[in-house]
N, C-alpha and C positions, 0 to 999 in steps of 0.2 A: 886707688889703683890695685892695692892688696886685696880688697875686701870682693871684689869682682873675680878675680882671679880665684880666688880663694873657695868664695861661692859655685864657680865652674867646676874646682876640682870636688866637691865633696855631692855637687850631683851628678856626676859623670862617676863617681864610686858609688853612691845610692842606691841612683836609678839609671845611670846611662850603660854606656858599652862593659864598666869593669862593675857591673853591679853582682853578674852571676858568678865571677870569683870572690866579694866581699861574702855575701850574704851564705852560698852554699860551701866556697873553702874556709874564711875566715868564722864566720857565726855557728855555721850549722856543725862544720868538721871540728874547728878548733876551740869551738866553747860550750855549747849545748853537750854533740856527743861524748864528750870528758865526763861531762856532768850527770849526766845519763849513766856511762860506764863507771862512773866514783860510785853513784848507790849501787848499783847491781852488786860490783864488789864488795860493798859492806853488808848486802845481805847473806855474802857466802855464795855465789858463781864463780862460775870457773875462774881460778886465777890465771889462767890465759888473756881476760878482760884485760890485764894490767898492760901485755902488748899493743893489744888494739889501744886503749886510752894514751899509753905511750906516741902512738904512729898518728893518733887523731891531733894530738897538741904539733906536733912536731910538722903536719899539714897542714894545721892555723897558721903558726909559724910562717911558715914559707907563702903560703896564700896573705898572710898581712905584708911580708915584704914587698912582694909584687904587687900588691895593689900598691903600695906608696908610691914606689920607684916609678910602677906606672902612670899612675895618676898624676905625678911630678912631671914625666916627661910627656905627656899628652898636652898638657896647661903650660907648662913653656911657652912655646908659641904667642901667649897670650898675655903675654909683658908688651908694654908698649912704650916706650922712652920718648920721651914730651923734652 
């Protein structure tokens, strides 16, 4: 019963309706571009980068929340008590 459920909600974050907030808030904003902004900084760029990298994790952040909570309440539904 879990394993169905469970499998719904993780291609409905993947690839379904809440895929363009995992992949472009959560991966692209809060993990790549950090990583991208941490070398520039270490080769000596403006240290205003450190805002941006600041504002990029902290938009991971909040795009990881909402996808959970959402992906949680979309798959609800999809309990079925036998």
């Amino acid at each position: 019963m879990y394993s169905e459920v469970s499998r719904q909600s993780c291609s409905m974050l993947l690839f379904g309706e809440w895929a363009d907030v995992f992949w472009v808030g959560l991966v692209l904003c809060g993990i790549v571009a950090p990583l991208v902004l941490a070398c520039f900084e270490r080769h000596g760029f403006a240290p205003a980068l450190r805002l941006v990298d600041g504002c990029s994790v902290l938009v991971g952040g909040v795009c990881l929340r909402f996808c959970i909570v959402g992906v949680a309440l979309y798959s609800a539904p999809c309990f079925v008590v036998s």
